[in-house]
Backbone as a chain_set.jsonl record, in Angstrom:
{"seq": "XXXXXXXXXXXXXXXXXXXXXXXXXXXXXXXXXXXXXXXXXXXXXXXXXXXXXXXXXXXXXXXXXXXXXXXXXXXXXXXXXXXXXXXXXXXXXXXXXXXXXXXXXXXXXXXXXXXXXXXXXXXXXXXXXXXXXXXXXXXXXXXXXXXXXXXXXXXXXXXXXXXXXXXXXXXXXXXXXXXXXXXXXXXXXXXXXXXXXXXXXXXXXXXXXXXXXXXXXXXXX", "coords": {"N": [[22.089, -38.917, 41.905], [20.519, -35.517, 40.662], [17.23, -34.781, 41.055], [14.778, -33.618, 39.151], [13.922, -31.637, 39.841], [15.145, -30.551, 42.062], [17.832, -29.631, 40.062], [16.249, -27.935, 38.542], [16.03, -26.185, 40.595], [18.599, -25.145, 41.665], [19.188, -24.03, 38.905], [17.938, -21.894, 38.98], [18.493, -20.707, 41.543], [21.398, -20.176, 40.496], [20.991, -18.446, 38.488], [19.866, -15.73, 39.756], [22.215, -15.437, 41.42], [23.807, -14.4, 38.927], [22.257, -12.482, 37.972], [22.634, -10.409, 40.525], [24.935, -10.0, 40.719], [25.92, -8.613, 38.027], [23.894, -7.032, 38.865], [24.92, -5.185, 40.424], [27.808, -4.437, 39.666], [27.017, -2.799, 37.716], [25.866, -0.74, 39.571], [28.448, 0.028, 41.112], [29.793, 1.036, 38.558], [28.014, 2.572, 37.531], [28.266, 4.471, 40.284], [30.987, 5.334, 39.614], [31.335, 7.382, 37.432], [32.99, 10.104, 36.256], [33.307, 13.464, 37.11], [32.283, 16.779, 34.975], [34.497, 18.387, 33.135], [36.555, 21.266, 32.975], [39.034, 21.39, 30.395], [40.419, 23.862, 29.865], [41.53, 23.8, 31.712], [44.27, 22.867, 31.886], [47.551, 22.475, 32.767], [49.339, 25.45, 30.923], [51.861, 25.852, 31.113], [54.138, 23.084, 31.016], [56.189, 20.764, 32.162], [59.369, 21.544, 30.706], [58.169, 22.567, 28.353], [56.047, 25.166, 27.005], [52.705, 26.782, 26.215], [51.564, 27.399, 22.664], [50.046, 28.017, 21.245], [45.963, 27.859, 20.881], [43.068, 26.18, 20.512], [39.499, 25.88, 21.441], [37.22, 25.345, 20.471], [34.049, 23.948, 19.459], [32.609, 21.917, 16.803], [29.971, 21.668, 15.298], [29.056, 19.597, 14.995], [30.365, 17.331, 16.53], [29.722, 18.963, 18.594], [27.578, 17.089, 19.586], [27.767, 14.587, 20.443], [30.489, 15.167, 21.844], [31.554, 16.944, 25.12], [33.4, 18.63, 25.299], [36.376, 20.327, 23.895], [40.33, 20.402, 23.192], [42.249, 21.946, 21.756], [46.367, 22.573, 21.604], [49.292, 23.977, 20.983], [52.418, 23.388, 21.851], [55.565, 24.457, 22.844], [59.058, 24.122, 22.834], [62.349, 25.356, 24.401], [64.538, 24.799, 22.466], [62.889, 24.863, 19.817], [61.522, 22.459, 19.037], [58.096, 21.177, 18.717], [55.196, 20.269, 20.024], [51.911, 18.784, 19.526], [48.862, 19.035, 21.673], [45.808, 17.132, 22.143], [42.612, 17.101, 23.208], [39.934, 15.29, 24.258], [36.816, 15.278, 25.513], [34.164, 13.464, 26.432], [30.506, 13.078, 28.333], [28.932, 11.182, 28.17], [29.298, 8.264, 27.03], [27.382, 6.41, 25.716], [27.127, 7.472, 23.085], [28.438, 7.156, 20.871], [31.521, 7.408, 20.874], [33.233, 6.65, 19.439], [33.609, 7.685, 16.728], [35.378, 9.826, 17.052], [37.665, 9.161, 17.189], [41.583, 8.957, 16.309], [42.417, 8.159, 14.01], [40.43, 8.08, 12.47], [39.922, 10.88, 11.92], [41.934, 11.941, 10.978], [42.697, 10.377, 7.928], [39.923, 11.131, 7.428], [41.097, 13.854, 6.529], [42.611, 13.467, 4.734], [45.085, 11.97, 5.023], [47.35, 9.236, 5.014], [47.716, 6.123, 6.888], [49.656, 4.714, 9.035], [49.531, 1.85, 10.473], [51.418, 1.654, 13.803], [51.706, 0.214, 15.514], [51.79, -0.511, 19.485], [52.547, 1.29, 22.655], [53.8, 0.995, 26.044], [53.303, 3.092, 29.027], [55.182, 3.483, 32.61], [54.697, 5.132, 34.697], [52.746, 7.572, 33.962], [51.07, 5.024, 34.659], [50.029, 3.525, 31.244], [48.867, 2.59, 28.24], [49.736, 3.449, 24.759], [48.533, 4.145, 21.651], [49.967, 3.588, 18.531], [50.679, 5.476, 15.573], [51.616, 6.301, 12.179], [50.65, 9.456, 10.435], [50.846, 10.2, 7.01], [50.932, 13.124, 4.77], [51.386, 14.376, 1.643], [51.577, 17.368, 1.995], [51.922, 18.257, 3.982], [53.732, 16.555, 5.496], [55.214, 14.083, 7.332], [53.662, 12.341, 10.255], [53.866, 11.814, 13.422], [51.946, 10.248, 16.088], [50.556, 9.186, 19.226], [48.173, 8.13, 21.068], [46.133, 7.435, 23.973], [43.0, 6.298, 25.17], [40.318, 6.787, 27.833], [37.939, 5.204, 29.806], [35.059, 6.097, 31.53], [37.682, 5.874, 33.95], [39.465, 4.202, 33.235], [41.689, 2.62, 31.253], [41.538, 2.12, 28.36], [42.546, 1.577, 25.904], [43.042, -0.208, 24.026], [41.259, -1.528, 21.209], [39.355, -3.559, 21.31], [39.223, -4.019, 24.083], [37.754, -1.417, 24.679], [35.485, -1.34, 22.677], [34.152, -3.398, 24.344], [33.389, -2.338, 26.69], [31.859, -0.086, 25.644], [29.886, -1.22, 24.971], [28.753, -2.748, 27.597], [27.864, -0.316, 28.427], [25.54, 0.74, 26.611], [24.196, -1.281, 26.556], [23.436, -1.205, 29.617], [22.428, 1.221, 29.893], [23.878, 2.562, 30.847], [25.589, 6.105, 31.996], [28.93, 6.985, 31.177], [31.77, 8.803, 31.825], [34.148, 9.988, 29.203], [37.394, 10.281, 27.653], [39.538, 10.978, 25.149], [42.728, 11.695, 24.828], [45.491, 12.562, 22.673], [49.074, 13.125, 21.48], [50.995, 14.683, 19.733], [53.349, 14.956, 17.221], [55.675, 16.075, 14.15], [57.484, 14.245, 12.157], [61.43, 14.849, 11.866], [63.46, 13.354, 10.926], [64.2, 10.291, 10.445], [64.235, 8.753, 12.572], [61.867, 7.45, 14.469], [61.974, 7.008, 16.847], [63.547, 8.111, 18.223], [61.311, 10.308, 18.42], [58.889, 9.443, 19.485], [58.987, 8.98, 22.147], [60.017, 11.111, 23.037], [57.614, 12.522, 22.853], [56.687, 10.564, 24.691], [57.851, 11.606, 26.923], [56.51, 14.601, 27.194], [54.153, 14.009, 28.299], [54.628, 12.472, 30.839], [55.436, 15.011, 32.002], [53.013, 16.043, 32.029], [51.372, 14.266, 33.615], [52.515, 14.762, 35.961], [52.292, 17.434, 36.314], [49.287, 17.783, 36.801], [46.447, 18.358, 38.07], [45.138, 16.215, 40.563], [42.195, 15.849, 40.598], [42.302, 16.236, 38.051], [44.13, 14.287, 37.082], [41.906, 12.04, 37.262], [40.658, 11.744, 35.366], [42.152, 12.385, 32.865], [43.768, 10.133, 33.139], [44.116, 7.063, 34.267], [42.792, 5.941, 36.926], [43.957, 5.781, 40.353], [42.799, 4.403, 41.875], [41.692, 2.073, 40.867]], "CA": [[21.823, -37.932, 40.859], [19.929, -34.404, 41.379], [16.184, -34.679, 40.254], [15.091, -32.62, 37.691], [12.76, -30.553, 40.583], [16.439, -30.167, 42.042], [18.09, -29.178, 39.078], [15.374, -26.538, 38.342], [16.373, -24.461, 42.016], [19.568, -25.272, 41.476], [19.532, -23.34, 37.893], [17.115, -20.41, 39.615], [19.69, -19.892, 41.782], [22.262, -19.499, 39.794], [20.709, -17.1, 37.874], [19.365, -15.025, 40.616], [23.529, -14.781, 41.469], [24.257, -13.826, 38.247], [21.716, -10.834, 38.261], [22.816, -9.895, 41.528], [26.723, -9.772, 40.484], [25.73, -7.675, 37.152], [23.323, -5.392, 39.333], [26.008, -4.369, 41.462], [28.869, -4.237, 38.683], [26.369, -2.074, 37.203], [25.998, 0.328, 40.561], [29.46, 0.253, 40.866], [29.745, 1.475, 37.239], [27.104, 4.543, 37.597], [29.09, 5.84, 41.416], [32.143, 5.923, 39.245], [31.473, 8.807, 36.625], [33.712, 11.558, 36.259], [32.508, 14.872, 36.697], [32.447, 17.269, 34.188], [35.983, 19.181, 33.593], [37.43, 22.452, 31.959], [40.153, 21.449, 29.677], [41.146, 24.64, 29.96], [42.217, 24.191, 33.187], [45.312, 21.889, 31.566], [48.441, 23.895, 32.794], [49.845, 25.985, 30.166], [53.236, 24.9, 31.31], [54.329, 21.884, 30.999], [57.561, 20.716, 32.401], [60.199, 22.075, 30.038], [57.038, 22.893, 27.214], [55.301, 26.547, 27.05], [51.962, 26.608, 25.502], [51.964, 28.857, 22.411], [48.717, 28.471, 20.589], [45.292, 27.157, 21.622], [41.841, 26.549, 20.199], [38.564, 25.047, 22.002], [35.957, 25.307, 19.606], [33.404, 22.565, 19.468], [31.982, 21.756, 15.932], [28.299, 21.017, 15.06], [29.064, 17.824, 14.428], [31.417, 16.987, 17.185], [28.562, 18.846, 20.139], [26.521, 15.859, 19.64], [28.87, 13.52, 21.324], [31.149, 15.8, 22.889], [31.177, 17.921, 26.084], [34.542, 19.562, 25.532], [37.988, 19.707, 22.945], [40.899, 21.532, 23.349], [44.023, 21.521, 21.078], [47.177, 22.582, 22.043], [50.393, 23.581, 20.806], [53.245, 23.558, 22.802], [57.073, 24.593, 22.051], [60.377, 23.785, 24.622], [63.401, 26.114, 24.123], [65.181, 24.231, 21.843], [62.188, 25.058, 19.074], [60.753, 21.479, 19.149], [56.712, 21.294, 18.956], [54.443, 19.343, 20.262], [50.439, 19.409, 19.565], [48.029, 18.06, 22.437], [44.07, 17.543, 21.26], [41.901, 16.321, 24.348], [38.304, 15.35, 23.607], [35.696, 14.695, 26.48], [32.41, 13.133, 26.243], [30.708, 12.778, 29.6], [28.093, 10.248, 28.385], [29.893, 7.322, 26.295], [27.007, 5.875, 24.917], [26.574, 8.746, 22.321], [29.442, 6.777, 19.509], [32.775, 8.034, 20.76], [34.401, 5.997, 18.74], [33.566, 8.421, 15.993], [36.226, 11.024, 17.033], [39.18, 8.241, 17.249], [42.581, 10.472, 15.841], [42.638, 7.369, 12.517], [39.15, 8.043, 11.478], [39.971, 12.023, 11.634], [43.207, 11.765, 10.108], [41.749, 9.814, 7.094], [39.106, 12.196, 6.755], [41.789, 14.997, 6.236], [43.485, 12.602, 3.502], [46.136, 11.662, 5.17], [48.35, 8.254, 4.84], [47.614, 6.054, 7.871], [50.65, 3.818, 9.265], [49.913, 1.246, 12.526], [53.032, 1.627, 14.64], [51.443, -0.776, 17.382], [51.465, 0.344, 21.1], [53.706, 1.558, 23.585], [53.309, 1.773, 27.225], [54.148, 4.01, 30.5], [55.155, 3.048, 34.041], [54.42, 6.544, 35.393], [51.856, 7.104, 34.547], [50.352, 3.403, 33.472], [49.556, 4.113, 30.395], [48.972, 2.061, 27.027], [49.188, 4.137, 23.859], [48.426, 3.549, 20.335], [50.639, 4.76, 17.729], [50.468, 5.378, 13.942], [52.091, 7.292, 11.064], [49.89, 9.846, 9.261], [51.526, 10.964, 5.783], [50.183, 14.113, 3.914], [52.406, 14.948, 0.654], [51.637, 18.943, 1.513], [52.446, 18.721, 5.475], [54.765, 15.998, 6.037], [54.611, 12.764, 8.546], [53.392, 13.169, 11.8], [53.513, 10.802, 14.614], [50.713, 10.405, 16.481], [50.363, 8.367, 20.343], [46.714, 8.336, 22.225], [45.161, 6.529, 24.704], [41.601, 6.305, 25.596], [40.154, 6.5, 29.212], [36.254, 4.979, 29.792], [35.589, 5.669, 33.174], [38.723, 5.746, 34.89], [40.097, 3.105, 33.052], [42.442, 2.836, 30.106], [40.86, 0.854, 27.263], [43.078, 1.886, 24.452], [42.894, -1.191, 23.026], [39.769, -1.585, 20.55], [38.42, -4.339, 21.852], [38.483, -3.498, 25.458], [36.876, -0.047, 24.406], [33.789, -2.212, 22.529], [33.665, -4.207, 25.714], [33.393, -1.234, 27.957], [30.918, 0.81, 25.348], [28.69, -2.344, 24.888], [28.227, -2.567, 28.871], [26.927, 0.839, 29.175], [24.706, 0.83, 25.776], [23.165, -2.485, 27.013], [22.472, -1.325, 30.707], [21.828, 2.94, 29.799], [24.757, 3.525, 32.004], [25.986, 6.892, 31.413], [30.204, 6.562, 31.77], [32.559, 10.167, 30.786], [35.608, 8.974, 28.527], [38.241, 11.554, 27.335], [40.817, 10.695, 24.727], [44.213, 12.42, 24.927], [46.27, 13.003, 21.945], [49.731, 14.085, 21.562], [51.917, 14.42, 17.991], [54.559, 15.971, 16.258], [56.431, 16.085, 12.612], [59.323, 13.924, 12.001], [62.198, 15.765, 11.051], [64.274, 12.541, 10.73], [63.643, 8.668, 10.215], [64.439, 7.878, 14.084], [60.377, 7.349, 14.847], [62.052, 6.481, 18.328], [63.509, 9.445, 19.861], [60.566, 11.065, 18.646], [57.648, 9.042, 20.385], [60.157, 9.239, 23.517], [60.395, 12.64, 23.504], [56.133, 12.794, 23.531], [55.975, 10.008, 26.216], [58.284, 12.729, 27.967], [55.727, 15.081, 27.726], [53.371, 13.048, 28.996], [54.932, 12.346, 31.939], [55.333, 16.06, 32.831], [51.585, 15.983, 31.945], [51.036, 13.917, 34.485], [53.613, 15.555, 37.177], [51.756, 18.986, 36.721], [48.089, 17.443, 36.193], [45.684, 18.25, 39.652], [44.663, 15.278, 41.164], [41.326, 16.028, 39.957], [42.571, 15.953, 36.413], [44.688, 13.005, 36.924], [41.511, 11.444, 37.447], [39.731, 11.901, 34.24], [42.714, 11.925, 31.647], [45.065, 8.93, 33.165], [43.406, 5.37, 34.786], [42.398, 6.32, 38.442], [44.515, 4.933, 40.731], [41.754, 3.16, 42.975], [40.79, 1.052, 40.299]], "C": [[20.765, -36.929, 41.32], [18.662, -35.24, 40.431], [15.971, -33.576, 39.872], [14.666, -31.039, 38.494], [14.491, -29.431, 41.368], [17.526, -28.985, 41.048], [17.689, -28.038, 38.952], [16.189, -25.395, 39.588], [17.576, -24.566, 41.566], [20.184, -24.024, 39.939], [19.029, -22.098, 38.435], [18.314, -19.969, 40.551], [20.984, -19.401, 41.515], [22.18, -18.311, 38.855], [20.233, -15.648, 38.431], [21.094, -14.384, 40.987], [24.061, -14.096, 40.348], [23.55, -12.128, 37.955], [22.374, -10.057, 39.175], [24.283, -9.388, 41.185], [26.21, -8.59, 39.371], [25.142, -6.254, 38.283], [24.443, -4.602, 40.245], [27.116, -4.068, 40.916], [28.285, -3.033, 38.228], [26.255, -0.52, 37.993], [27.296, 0.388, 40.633], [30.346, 1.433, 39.885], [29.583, 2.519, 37.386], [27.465, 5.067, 38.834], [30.343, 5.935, 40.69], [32.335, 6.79, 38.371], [32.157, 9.737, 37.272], [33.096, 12.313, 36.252], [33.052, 15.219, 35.753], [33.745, 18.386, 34.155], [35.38, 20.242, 32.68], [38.61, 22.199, 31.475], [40.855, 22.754, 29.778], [42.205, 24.975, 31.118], [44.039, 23.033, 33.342], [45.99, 22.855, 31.918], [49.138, 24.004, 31.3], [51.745, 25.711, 29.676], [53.621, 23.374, 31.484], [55.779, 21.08, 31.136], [58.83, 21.831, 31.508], [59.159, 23.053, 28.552], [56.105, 23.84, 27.667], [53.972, 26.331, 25.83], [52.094, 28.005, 24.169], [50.479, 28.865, 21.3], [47.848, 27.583, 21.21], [43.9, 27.682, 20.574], [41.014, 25.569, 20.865], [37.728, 24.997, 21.232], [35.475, 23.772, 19.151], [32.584, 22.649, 18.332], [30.916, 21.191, 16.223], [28.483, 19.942, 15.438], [29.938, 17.108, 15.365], [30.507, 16.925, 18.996], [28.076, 17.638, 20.187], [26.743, 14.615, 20.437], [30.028, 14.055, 21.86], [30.904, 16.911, 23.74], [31.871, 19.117, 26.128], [35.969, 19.36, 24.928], [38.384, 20.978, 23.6], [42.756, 20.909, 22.588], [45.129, 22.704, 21.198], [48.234, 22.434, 21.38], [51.634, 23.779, 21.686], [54.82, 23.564, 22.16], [58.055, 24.417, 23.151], [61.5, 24.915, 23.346], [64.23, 25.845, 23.248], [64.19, 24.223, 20.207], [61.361, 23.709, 18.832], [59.378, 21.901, 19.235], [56.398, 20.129, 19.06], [52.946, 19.472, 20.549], [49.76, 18.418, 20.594], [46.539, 18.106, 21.915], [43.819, 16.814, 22.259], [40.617, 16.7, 23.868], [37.559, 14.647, 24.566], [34.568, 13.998, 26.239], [31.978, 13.072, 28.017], [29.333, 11.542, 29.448], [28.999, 9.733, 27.329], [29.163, 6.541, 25.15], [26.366, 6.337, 23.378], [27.877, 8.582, 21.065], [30.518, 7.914, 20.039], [33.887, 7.907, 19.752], [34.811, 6.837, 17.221], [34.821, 9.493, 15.794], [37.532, 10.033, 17.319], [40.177, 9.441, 16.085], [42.488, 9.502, 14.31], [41.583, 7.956, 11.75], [39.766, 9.765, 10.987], [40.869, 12.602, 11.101], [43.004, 11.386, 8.362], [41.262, 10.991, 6.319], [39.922, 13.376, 6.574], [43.109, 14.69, 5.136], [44.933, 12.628, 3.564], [45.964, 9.71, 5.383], [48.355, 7.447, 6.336], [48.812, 4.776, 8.093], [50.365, 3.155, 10.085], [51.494, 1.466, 12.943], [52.88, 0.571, 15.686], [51.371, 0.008, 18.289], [52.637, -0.043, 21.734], [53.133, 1.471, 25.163], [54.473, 2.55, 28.205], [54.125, 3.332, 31.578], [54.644, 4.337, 34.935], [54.138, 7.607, 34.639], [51.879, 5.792, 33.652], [49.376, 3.696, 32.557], [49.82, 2.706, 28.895], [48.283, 3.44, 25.729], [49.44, 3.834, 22.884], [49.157, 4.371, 19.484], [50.499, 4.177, 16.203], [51.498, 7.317, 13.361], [51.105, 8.084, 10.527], [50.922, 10.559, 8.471], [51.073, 12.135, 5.161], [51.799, 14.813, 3.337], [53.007, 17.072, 1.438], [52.069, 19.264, 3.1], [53.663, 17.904, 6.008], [54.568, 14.214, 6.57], [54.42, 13.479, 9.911], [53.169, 12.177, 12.775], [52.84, 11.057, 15.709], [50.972, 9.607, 17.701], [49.01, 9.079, 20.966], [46.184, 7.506, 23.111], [43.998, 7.266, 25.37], [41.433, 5.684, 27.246], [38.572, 6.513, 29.273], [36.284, 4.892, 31.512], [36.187, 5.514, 34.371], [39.382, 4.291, 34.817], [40.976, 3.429, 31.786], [42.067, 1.678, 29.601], [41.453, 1.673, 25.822], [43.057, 0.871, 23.48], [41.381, -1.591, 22.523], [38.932, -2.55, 21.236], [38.058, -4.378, 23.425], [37.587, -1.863, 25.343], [35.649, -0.75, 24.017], [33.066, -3.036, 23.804], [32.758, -3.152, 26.367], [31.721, -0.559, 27.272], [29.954, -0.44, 25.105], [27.942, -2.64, 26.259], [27.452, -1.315, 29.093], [25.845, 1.223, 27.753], [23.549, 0.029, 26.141], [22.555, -1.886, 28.819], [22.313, 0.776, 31.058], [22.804, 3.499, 30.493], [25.625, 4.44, 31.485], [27.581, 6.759, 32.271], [31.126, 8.505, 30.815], [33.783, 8.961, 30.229], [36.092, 10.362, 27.977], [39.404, 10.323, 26.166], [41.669, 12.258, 24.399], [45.087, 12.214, 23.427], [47.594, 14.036, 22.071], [50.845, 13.71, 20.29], [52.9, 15.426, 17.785], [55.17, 15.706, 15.217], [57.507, 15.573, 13.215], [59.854, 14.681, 11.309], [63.316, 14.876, 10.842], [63.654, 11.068, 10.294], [63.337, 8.434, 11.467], [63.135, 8.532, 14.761], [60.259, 7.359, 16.609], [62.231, 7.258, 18.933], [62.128, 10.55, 19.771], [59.323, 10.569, 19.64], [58.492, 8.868, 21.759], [59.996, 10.497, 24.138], [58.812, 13.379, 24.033], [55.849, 12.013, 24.704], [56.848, 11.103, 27.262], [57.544, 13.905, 28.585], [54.473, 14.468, 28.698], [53.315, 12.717, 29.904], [55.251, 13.57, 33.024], [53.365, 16.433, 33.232], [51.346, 15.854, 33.606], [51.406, 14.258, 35.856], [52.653, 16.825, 37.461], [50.369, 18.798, 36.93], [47.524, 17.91, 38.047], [45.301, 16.695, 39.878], [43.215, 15.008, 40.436], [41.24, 15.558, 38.399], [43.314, 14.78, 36.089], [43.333, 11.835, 36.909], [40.835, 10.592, 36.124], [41.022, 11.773, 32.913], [43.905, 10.919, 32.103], [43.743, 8.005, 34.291], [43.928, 6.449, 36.561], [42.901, 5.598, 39.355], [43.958, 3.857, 41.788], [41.269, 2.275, 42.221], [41.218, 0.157, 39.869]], "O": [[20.068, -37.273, 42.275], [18.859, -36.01, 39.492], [16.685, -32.596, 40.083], [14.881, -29.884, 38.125], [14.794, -28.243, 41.25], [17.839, -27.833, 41.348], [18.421, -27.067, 39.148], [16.695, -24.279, 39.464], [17.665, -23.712, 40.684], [21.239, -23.39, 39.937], [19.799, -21.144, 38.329], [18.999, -18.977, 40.3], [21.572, -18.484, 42.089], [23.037, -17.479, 38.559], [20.212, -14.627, 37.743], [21.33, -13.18, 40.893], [24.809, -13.155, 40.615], [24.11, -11.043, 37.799], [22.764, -8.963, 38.766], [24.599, -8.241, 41.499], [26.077, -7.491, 39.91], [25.594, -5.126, 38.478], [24.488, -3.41, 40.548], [27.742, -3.275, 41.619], [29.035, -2.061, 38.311], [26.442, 0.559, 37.431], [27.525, 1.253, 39.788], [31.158, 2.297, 40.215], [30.417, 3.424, 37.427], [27.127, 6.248, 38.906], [31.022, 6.825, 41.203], [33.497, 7.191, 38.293], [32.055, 10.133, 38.433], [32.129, 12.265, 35.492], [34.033, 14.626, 35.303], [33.92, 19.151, 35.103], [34.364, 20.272, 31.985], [39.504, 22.783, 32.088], [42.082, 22.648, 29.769], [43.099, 25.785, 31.363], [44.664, 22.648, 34.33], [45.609, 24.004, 31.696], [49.442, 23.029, 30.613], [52.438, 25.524, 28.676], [53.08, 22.703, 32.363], [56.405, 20.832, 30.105], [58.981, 22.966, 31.96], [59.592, 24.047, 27.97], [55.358, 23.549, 28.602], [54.198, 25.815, 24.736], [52.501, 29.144, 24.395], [50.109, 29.876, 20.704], [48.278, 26.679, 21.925], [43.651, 28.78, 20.074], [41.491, 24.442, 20.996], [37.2, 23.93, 21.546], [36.12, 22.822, 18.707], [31.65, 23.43, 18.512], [30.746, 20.383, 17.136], [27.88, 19.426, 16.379], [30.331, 16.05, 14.874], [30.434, 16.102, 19.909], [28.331, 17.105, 21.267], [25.914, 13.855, 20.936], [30.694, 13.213, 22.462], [30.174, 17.821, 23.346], [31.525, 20.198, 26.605], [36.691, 18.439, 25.309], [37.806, 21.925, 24.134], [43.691, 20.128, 22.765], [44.74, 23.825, 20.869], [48.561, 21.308, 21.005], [51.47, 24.795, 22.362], [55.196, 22.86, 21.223], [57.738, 24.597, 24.327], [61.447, 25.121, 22.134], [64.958, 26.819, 23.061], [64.744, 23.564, 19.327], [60.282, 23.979, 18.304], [59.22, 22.984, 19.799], [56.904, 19.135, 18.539], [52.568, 20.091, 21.543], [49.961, 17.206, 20.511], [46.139, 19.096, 21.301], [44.563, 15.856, 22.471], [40.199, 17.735, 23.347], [37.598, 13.417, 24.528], [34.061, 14.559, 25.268], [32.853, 13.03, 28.881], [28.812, 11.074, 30.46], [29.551, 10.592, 26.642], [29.671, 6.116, 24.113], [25.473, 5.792, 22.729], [28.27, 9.557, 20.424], [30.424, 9.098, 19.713], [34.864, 8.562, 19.388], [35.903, 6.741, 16.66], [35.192, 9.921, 14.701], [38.482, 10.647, 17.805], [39.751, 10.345, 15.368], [42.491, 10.24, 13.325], [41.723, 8.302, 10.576], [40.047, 9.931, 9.8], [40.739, 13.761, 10.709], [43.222, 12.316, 7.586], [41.655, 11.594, 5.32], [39.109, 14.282, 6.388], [44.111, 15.341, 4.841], [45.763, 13.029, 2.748], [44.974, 9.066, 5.728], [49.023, 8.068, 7.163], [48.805, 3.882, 7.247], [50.913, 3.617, 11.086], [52.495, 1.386, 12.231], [53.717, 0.175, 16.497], [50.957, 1.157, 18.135], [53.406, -0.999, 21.626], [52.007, 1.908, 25.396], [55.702, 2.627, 28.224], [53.196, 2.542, 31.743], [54.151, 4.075, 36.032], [54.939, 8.532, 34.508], [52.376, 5.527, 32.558], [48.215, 4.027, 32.799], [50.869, 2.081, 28.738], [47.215, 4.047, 25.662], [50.493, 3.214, 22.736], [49.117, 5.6, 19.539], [50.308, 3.041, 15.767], [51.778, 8.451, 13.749], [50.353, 7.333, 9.906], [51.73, 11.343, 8.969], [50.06, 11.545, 4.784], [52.751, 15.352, 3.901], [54.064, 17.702, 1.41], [52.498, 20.373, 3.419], [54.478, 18.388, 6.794], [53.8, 13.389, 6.075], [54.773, 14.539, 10.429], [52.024, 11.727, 12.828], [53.096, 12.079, 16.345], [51.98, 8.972, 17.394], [48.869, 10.266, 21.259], [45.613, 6.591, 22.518], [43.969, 8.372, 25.91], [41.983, 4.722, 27.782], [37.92, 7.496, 28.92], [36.915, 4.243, 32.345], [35.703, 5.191, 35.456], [39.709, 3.511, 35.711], [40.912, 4.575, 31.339], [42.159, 0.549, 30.084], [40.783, 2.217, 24.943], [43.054, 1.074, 22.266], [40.482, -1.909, 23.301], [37.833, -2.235, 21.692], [36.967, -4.668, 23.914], [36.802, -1.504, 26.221], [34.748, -0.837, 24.851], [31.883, -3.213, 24.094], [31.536, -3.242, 26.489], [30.695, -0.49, 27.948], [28.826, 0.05, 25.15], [26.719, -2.78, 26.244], [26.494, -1.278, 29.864], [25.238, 2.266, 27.996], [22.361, 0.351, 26.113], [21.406, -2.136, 29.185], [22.152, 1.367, 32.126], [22.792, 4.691, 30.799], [26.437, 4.059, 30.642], [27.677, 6.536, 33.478], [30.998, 9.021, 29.705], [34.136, 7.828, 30.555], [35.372, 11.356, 27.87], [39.843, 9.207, 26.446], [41.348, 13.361, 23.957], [45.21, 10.99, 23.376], [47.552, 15.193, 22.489], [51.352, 12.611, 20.06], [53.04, 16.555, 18.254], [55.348, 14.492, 15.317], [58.214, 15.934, 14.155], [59.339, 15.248, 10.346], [64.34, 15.486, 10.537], [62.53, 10.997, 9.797], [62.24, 7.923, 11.694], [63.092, 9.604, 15.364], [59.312, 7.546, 17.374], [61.622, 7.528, 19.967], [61.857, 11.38, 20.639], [58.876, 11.335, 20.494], [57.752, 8.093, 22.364], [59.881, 10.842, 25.314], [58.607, 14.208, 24.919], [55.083, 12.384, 25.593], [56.378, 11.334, 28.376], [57.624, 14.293, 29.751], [54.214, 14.791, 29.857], [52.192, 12.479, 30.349], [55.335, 13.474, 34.248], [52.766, 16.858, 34.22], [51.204, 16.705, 34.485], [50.651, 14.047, 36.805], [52.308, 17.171, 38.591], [49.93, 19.859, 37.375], [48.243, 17.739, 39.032], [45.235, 16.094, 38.806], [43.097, 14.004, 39.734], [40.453, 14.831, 37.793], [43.215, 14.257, 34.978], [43.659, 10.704, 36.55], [40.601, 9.398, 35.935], [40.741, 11.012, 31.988], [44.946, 10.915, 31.445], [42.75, 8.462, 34.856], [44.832, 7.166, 36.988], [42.359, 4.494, 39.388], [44.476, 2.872, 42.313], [40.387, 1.56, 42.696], [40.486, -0.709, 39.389]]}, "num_chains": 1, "name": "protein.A"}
C-alpha cells in the first residue's frame, strides 16, 4: 500500500498535469482567434442567387457585443427569396447568446416552432431550425448555426461549454452566427429548408478561404 507521504506526491502530481494540460488548451485557444472580417466582403452572387437588398447597420444595443451585422436579401430567377443575417462578435465573452435568431424573433412577437436540426456534408455543418409565425407576415423558416472559434457549437450546450471556458480563463474567442430564412408558400417545410441548405452550399463554394474560416468550422480543427 502507498503511504500517505506517497499519496500526497502522487496527488501533487497529478495536479501539476492537470494545470499543465488546461494551460496549454488554453494557449491553444488564444493562437486560434479569428481576425476581424468585413461582412461586406460576402459575394453578392451567390451561385444561382443575386443580392437585391442589403443593410449593415449596427444598433446601440447590439455595438456592445457586436463587431459587425449584415442582412441580406437575395432573389434566383425563378422569383424565390432568400434573407441571410450574419452577426460577428470578435470577443465571445461579451453574452452572445443574446442575439440568438429565437430570442429576436420573440421579441418581434412572433410564434416560435422547434423543427430540431439538420446537418451538411459540404460544408459540415449542424443547423438549428424553427418555425416563426406572425399573423401580419406569414411563417418563415429559419436554419442557423453558430461558429465559436472555428468550431461549430450550434448545439446549446456545446455553445455554454465553449462560452464558460473563455469567461472562466478571460480568453477572448470571435464567434459569428449565420442565418438564412425564407416564407413558406406551401406546407412542404422540406423542399424549403433544402432549397436554403442549397444556398448554403453555394455560400460555401464562393466563400474566400479566409471567410470560410470564420463563418463554417475550420478545417484544421
Amino acid at each position: 500500500m502507498l503511504s500517505a507521504a506517497k499519496k500526497k506526491h502522487f496527488a501533487v502530481i497529478a495536479l501539476f498535469a492537470v494545470v499543465a494540460a488546461v494551460t496549454l488548451f488554453y494557449r491553444i485557444e488564444r493562437r486560434t482567434q479569428p481576425s476581424p472580417i468585413n461582412l461586406n466582403d460576402i459575394p453578392q452572387t451567390i451561385g444561382e442567387w443575386r443580392m437585391t437588398a442589403q443593410n449593415d447597420t449596427i444598433k446601440a444595443a447590439e455595438a456592445k457585443f457586436l463587431d459587425d451585422v449584415l442582412f441580406r436579401t437575395y432573389q434566383r430567377k425563378d422569383g424565390k427569396i432568400i434573407m441571410l443575417a450574419v452577426a460577428y462578435g470578435a470577443d465571445q465573452r461579451r453574452k452572445f447568446s443574446i442575439h440568438l435568431p429565437e430570442v429576436c424573433y420573440e421579441a418581434a412577437d412572433f410564434e416560435i416552432t422547434p423543427l430540431g436540426y439538420a446537418t451538411m456534408n459540404s460544408p459540415a455543418l449542424t443547423l438549428k431550425q424553427f418555425a416563426a409565425k406572425n399573423p401580419a407576415v406569414g411563417i418563415e423558416l429559419v436554419q442557423y448555426w453558430i461558429v465559436l472559434n472555428g468550431k461549430v457549437v450550434t448545439g446549446e450546450f456545446d455553445r455554454k461549454i465553449k462560452q464558460a471556458y473563455y469567461n472562466f480563463f478571460g480568453a477572448d474567442s470571435g464567434g459569428v452566427m449565420v442565418r438564412v430564412s425564407s416564407f413558406a408558400t406551401n406546407a412542404d417545410f422540406k423542399s424549403e429548408y433544402e432549397m436554403q441548405r442549397g444556398f448554403v452550399a453555394s455560400l460555401y463554394d464562393e466563400a474566400s478561404p479566409e471567410f470560410r474560416d470564420v463563418l463554417f468550422e475550420r478545417e484544421h480543427n
